[in-house]
BAFI-3210 file (N, C-alpha, C; in Angstrom, 3 decimals, decimal comma, padded with zeros to 6 digits):
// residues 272
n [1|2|3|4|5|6|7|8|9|10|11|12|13|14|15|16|17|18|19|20|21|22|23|24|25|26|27|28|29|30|31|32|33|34|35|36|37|38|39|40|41|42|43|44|45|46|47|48|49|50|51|52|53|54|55|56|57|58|59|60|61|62|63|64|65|66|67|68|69|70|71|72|73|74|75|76|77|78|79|80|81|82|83|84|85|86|87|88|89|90|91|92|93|94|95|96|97|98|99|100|101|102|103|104|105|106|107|108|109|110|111|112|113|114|115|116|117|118|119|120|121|122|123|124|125|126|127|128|129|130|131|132|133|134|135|136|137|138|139|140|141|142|143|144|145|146|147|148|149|150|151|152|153|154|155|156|157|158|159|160|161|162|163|164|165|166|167|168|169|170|171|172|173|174|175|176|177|178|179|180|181|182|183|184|185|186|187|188|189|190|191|192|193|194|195|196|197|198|199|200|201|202|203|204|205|206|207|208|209|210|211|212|213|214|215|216|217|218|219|220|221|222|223|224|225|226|227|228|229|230|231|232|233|234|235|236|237|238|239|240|241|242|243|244|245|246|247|248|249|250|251|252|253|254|255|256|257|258|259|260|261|262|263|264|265|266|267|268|269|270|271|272]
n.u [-005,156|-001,694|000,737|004,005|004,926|003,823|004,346|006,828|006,973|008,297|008,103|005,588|005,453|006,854|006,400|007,976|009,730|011,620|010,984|008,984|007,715|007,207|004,863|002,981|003,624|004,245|005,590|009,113|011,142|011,325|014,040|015,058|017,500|019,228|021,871|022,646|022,222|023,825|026,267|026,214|025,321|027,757|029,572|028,479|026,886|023,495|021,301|020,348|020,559|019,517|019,340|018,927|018,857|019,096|019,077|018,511|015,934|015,273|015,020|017,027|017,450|018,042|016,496|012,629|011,254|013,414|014,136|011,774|011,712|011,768|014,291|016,655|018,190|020,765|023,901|023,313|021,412|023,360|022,789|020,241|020,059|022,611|021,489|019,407|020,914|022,576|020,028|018,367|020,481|021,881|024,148|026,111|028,449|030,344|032,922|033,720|032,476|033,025|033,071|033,336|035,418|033,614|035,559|034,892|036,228|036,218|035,542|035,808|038,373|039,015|036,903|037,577|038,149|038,273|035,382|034,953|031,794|032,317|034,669|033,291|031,422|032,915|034,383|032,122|031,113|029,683|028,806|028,986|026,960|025,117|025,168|024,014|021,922|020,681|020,803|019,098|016,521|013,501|010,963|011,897|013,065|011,148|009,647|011,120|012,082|009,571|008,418|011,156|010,017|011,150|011,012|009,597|008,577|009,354|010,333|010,636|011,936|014,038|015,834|018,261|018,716|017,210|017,585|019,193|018,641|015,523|012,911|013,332|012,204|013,720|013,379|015,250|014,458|013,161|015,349|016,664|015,119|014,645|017,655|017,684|016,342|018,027|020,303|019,395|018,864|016,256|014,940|012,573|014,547|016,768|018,697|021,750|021,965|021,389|023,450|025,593|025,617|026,046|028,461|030,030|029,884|031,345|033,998|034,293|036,168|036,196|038,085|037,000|034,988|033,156|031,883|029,494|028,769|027,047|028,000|026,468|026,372|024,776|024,958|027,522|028,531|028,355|029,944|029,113|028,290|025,586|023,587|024,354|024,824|025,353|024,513|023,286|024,755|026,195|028,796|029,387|030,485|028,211|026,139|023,949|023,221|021,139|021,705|020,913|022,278|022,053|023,100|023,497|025,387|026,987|029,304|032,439|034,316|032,791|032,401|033,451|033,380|031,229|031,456|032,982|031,183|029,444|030,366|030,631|028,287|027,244|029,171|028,600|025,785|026,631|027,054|029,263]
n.v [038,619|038,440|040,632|042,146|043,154|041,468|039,139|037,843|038,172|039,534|040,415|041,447|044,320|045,640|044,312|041,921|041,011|039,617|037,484|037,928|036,138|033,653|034,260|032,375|030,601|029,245|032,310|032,840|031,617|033,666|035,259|037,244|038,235|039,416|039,879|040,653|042,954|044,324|044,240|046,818|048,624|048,296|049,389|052,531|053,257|053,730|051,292|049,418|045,493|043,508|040,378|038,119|034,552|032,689|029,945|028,958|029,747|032,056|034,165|036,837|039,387|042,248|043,533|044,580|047,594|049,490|048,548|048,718|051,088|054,309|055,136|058,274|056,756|057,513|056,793|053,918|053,973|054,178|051,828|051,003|053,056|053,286|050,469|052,232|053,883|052,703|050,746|052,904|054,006|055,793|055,050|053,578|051,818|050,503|050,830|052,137|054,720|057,793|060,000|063,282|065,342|068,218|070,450|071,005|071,506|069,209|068,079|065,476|063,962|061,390|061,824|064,308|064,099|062,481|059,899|056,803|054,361|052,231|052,982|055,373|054,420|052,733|054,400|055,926|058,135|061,152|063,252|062,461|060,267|062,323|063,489|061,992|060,723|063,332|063,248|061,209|062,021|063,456|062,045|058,983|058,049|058,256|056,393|053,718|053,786|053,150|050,816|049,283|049,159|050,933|050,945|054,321|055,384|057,941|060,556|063,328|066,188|067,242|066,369|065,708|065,073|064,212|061,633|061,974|064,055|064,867|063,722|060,232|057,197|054,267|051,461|048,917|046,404|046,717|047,227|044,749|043,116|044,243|044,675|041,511|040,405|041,976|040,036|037,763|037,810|038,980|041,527|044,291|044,669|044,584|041,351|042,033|044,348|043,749|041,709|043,583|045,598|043,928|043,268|045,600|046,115|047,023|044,820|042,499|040,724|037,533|035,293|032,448|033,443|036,253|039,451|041,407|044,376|047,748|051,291|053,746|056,973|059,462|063,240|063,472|064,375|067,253|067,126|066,371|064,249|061,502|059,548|055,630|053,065|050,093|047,792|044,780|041,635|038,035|036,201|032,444|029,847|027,634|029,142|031,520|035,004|037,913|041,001|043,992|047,060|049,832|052,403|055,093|057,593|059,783|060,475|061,005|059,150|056,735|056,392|054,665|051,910|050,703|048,817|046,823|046,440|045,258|043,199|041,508|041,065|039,355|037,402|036,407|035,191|033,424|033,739|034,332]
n.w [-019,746|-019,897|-019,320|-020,531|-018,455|-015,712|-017,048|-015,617|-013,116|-010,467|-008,169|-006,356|-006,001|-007,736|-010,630|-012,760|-015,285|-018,276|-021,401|-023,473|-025,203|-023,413|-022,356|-021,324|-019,717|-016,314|-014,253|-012,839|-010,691|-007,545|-005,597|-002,693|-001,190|001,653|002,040|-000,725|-000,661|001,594|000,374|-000,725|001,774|002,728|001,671|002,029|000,755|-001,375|-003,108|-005,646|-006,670|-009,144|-010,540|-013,029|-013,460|-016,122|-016,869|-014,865|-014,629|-012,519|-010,298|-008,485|-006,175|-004,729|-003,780|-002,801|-003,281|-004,357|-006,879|-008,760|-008,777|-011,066|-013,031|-014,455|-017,573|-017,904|-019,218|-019,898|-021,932|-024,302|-025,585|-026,422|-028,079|-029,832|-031,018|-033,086|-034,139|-036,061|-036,775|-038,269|-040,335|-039,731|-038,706|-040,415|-040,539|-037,467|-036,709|-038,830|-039,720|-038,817|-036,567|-035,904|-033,621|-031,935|-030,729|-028,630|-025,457|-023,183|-019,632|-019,494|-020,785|-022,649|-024,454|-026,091|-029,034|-032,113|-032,659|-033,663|-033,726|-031,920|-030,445|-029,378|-027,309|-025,804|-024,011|-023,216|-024,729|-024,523|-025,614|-028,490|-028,853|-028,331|-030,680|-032,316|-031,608|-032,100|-034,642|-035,899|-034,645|-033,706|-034,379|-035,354|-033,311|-031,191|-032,590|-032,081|-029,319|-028,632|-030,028|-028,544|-025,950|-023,594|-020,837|-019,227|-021,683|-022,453|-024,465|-023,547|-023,065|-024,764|-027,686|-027,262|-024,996|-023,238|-022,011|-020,265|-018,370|-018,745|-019,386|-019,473|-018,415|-016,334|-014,776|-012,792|-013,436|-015,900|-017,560|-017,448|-018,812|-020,855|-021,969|-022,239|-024,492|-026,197|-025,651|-026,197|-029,010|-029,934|-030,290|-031,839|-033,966|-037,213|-036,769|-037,209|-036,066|-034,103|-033,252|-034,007|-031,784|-029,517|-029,970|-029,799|-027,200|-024,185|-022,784|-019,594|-018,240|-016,295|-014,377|-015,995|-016,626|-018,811|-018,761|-019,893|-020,661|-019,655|-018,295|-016,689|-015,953|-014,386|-014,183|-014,988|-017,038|-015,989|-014,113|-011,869|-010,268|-009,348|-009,234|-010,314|-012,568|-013,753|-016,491|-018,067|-019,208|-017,912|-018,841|-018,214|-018,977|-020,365|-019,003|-018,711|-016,721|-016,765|-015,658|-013,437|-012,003|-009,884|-008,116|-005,421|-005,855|-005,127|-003,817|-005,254|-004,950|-005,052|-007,787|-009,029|-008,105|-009,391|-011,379|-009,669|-007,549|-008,686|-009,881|-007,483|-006,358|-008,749|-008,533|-006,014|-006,324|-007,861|-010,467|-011,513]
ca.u [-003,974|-000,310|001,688|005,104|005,231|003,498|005,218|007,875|006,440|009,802|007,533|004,158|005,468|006,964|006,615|009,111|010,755|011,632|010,626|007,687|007,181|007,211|003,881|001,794|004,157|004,366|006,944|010,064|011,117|011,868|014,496|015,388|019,225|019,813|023,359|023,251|021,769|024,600|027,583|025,626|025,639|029,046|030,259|028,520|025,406|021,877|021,340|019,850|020,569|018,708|019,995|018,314|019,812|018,190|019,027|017,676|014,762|015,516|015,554|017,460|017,182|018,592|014,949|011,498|011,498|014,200|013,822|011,074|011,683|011,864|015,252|016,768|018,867|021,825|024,984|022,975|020,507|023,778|022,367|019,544|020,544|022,991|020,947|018,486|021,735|022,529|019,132|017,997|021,623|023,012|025,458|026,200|029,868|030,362|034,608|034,395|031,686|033,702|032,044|034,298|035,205|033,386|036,504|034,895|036,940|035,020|035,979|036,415|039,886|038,796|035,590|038,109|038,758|037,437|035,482|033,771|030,455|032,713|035,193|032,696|030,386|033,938|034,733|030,667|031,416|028,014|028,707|029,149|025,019|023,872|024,766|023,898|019,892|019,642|020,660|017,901|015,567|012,354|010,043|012,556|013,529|009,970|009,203|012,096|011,575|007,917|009,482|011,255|008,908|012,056|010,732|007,875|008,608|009,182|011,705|010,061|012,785|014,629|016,026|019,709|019,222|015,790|017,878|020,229|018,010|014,993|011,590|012,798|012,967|013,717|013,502|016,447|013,306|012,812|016,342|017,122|013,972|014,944|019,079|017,787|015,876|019,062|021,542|018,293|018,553|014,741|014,511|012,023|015,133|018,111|020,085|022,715|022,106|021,767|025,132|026,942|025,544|026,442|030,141|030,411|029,462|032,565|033,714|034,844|036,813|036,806|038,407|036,219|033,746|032,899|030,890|028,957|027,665|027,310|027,557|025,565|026,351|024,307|025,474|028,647|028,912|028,786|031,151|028,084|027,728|024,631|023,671|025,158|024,104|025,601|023,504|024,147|024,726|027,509|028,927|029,877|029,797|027,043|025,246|023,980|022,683|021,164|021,717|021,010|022,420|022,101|023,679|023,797|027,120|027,002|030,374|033,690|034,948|031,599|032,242|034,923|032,610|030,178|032,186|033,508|029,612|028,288|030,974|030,800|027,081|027,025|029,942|027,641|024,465|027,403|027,012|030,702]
ca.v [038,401|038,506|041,638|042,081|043,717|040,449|037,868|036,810|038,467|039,191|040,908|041,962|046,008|045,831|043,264|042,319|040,640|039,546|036,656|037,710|034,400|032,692|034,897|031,332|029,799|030,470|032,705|032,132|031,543|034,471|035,092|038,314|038,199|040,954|039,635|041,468|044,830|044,439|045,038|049,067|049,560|048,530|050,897|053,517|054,184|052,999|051,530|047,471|044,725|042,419|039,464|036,927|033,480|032,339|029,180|028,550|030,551|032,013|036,307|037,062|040,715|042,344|044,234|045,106|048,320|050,456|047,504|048,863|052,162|054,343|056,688|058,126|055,755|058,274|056,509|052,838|054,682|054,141|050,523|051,560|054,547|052,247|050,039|052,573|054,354|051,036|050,507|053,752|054,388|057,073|054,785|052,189|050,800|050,756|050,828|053,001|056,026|058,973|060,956|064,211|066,151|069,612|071,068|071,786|071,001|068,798|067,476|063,862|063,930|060,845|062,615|065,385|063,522|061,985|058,953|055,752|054,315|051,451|054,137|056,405|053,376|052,632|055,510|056,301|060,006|061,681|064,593|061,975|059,503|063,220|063,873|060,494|060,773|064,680|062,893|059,911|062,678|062,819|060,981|058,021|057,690|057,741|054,982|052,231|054,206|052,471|049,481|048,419|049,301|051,228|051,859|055,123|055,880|059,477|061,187|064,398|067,264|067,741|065,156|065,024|065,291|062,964|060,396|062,212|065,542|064,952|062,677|059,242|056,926|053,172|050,632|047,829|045,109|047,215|047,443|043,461|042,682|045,065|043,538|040,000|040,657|041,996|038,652|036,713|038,743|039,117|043,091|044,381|045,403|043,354|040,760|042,450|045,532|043,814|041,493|044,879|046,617|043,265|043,054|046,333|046,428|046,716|043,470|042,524|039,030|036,925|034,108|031,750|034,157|037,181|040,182|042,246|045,530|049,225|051,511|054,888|058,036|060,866|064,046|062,796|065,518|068,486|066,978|066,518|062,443|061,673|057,647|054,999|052,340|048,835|046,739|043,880|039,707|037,510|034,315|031,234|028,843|028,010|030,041|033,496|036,061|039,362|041,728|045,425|047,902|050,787|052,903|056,338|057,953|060,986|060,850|060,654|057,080|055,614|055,678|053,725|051,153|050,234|047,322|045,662|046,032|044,361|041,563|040,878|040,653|038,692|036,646|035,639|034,249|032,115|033,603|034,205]
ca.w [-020,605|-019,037|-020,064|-020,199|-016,733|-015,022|-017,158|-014,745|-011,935|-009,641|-006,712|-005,795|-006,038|-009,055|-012,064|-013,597|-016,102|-019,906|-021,891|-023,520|-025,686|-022,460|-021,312|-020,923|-018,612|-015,028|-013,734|-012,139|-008,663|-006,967|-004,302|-002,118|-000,301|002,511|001,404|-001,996|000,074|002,460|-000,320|-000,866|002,833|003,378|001,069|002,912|-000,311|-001,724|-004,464|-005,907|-007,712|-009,716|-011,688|-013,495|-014,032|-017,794|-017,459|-013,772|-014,909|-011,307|-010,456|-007,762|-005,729|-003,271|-002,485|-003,263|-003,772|-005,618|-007,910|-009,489|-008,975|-012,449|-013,001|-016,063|-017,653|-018,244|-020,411|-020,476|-023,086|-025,390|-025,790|-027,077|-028,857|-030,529|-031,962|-033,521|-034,902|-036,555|-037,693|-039,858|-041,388|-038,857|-038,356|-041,255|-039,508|-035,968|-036,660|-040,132|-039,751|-037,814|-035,567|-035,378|-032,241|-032,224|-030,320|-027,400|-024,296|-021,980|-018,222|-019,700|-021,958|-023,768|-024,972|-026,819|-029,489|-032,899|-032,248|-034,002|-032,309|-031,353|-029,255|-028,122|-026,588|-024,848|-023,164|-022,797|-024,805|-024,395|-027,171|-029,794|-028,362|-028,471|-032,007|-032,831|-031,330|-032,995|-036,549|-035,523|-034,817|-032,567|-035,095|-035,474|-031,766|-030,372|-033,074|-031,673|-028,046|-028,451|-030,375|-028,142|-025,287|-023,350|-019,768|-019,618|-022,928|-022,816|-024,666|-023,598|-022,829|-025,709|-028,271|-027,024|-022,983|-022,703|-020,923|-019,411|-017,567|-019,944|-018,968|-019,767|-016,557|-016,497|-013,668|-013,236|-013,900|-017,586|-017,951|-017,237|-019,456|-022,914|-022,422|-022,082|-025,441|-026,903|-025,744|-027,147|-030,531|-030,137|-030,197|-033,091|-035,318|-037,574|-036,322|-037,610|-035,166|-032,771|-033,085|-033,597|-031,029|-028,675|-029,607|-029,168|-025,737|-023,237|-022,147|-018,649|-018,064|-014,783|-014,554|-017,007|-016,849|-019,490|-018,500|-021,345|-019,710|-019,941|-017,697|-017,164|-014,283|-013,946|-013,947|-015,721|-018,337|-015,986|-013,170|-010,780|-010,259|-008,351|-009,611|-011,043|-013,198|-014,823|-016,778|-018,984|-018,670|-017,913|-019,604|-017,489|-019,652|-021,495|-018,422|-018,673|-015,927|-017,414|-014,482|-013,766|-011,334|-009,593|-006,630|-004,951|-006,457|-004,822|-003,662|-006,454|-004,516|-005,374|-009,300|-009,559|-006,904|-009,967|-011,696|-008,550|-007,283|-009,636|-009,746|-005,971|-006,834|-009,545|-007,404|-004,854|-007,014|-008,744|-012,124|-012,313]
c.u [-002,727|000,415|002,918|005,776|004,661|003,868|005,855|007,728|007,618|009,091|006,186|004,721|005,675|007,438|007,573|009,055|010,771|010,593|009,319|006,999|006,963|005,864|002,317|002,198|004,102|005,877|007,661|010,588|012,109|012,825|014,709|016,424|019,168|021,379|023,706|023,140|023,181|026,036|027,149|025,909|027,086|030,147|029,967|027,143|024,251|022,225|020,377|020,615|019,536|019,263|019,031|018,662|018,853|018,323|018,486|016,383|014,316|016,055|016,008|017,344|017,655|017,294|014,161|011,001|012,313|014,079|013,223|010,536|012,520|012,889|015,932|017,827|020,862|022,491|024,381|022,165|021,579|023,128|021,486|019,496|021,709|022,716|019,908|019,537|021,970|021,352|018,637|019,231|022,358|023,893|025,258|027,157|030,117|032,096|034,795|034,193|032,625|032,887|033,011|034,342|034,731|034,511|036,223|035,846|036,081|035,906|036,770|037,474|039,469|037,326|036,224|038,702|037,693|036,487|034,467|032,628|031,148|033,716|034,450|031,705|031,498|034,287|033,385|030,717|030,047|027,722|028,300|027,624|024,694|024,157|024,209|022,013|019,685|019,557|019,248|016,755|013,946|011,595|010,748|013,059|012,545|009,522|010,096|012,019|010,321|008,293|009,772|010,579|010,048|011,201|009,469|007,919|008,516|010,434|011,378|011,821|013,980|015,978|017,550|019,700|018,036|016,539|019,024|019,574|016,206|013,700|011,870|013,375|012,628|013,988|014,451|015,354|013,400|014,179|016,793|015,955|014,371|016,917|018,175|017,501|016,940|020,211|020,553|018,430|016,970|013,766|013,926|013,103|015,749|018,086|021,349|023,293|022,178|023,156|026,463|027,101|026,517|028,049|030,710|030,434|030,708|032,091|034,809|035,252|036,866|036,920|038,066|035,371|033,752|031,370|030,785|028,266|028,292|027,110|027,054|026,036|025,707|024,827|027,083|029,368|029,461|029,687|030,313|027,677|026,517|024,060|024,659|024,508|025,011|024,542|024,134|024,212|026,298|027,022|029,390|029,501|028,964|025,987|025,175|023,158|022,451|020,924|021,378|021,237|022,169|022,431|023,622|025,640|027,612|028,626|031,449|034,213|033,988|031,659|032,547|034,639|031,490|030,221|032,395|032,263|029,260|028,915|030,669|028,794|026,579|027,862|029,079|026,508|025,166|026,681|028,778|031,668]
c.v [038,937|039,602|041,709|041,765|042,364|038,966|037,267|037,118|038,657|039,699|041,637|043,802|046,184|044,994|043,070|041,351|040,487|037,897|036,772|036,914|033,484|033,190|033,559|030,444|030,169|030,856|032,554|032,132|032,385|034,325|036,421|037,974|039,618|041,428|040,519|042,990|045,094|044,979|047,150|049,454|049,727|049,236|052,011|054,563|053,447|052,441|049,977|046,920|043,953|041,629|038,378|035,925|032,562|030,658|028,066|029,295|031,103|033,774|036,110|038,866|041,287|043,546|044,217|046,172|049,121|049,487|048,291|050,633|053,114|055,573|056,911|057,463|056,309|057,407|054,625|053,377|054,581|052,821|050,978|052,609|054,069|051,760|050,620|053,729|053,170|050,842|051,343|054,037|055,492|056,442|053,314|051,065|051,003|051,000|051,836|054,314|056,574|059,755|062,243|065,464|067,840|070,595|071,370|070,854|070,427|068,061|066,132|064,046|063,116|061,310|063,491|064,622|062,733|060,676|057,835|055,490|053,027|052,346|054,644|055,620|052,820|053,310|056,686|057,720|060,294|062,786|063,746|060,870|060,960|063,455|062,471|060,230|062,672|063,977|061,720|060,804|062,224|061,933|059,430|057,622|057,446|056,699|054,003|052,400|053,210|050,917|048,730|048,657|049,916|051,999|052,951|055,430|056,810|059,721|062,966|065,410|067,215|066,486|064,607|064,911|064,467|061,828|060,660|063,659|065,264|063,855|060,929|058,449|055,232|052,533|049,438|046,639|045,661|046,781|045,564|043,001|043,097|044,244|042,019|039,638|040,845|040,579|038,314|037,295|038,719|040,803|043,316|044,695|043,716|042,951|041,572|043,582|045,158|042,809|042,608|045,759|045,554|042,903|044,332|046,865|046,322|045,188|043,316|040,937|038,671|036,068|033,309|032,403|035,648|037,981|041,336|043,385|047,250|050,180|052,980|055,921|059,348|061,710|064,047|063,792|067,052|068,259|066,832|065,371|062,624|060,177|057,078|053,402|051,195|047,750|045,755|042,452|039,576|035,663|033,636|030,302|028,694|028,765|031,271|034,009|037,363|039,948|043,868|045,940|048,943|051,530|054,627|056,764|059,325|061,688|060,182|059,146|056,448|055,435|054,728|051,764|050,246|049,119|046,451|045,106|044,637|043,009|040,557|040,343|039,386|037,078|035,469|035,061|032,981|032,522|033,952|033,401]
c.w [-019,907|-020,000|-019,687|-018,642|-015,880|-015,874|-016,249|-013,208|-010,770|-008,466|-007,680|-006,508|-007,332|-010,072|-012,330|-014,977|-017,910|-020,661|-022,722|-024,411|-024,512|-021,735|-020,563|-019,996|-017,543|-014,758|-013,193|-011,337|-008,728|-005,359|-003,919|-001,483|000,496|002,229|000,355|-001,334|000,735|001,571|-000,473|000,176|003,384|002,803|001,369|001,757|-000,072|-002,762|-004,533|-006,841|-008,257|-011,045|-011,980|-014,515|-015,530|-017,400|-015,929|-013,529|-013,084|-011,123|-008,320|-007,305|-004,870|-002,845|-003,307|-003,979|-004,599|-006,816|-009,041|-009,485|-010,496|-011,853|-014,200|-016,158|-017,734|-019,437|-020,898|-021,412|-024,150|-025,810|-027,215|-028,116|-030,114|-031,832|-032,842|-034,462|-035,917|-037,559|-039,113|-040,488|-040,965|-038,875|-039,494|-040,847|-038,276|-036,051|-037,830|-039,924|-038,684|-037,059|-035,257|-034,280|-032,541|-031,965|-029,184|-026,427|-023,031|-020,807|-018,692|-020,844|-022,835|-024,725|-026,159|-027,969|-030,990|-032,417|-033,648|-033,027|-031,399|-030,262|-028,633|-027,064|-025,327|-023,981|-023,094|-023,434|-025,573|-025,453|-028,684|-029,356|-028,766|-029,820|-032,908|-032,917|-032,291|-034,355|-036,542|-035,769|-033,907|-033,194|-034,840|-034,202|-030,952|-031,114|-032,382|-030,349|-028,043|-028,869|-028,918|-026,383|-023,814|-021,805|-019,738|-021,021|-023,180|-023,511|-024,371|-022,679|-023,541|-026,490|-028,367|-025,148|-022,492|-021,904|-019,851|-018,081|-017,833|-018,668|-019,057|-018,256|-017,312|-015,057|-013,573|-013,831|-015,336|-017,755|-018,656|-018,556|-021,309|-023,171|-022,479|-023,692|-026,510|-026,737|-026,070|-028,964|-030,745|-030,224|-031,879|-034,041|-035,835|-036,536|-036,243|-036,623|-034,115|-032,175|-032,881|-032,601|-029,471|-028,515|-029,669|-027,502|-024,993|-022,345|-021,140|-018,466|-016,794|-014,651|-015,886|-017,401|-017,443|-018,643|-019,391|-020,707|-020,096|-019,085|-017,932|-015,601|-014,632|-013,037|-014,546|-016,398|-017,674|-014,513|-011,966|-010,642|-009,403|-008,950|-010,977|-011,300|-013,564|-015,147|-018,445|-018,492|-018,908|-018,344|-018,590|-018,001|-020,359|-020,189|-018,348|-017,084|-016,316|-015,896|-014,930|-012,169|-010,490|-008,430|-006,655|-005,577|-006,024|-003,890|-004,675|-006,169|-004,729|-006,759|-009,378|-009,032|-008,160|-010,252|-010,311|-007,533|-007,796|-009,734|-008,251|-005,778|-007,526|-009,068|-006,754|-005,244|-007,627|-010,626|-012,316|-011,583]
res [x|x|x|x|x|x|x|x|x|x|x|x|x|x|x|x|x|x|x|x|x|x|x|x|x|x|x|x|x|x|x|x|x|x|x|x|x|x|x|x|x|x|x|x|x|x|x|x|x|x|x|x|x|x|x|x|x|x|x|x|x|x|x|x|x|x|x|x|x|x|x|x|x|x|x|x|x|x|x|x|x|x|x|x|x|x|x|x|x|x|x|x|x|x|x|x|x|x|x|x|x|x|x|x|x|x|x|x|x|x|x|x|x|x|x|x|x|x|x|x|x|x|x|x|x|x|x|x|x|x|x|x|x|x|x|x|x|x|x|x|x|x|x|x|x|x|x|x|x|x|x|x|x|x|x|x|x|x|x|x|x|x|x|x|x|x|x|x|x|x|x|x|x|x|x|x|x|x|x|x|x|x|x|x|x|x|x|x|x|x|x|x|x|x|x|x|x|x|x|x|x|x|x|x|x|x|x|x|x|x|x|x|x|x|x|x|x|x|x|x|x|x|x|x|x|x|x|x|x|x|x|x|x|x|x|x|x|x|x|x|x|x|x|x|x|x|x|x|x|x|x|x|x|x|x|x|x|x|x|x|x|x|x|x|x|x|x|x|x|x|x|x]
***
């Protein structure tokens, strides 16, 4: 019987992909580019891509490995975290419910500050996801954690820092596989959660083309970058590409490197 992980099959090392109504079909033609590798080195990091075009049932890669290598998800875990606020009633409005600033003074300025889940998902503010997963609570976070089948499924090291220090690790193949699920509205919750969680998502414009994505940096909170994440799909038309990210960030000029990555990426497959 075909499980998630060998549904779409993107490589031999590590499985990949989404669709899992589609688990009786065969999977879909894989490609590898040295081309997509070549934008990481010529910025001077590591890191992968992986995009997969939905409607050329067609995964694109720029490798084998890091692919399917598992890391914690850092600020993309708002996705998720999100929609499971959303679902039990932590969060009933994404524009009404307040979230108010404790006072502490943190590195990031827009962080200091009241926020909705529609603001703080904007300006990624990690005080206001962590009070968001303690009110969720471990019971209720390892149920939609399992739900929606979120990578190893740990939330093990403590129920506000599990994705940020904490046990939970995700691979760009998981990542590309649980978004594709969300632009499908096929995730075990509402509709409803998951429309709100999707027009909340920061949105990036290019040319004709819309990009829906979130991004995530470890080490973020205590001024110590060390990866970097975007994950998420783009519109062109009636064509989508759910893509996922990831790079070495270990130097301050590599943040800022994530977006224009991922476009010059996404660029070159012709999804935007």
């Amino acid at each position: 019987m075909l499980t998630r992980r060998s549904t779409l099959g993107l490589l031999a090392a590590t499985a990949i992909l989404p669709q899992r109504a589609l688990a009786h079909v065969a999977p879909p033609r894989n490609e590898f580019r040295d081309s997509l590798a070549k934008h990481f080195t010529d910025l001077g990091t590591s890191g992968t891509f992986v995009g997969y075009k939905v409607e050329d049932y067609l995964i694109v890669a720029s490798d084998k490995e890091r692919s399917g290598e598992g890391k914690l998800p850092a600020s993309t875990f708002k996705i998720p975290n999100s929609l499971i606020a959303l679902e039990t009633g932590v969060v009933a409005d994404p524009d009404k419910d307040v979230f108010a600033w404790d006072g502490v003074k943190r590195p990031i300025e827009a962080w200091n500050k009241d926020h909705t889940l529609r603001s703080a998902i904007a300006v990624s503010a990690v005080p206001v996801y962590q009070e968001i997963a303690r009110r969720i609570g471990q019971e209720r976070m390892q149920k939609y954690v399992d739900l929606f089948d979120y990578g190893n499924r740990d939330i093990g090291g403590g129920i506000d820092q599990f994705w940020l220090t904490g046990n939970l690790r995700i691979d760009p193949v998981e990542q590309i596989d649980f978004v594709d699920q969300l632009r499908r509205r096929s995730l075990p919750v509402s509709k409803r959660s998951q429309d709100l969680v999707a027009d909340i998502l920061p949105v990036t414009k290019v040319g004709d083309s819309v990009i829906r994505a979130k991004s995530g940096l470890l080490g973020a909170e205590r001024g110590e970058p060390s990866l970097g994440w975007m994950v998420g799909w783009a519109e062109k038309g009636e064509a989508h590409t759910v893509f996922a990210l990831n790079m070495d960030c270990k130097e301050p000029r590599l943040i800022s490197e994530r977006m224009p990555l991922t476009q010059a990426c996404l660029a070159e497959i012709g999804a935007i």
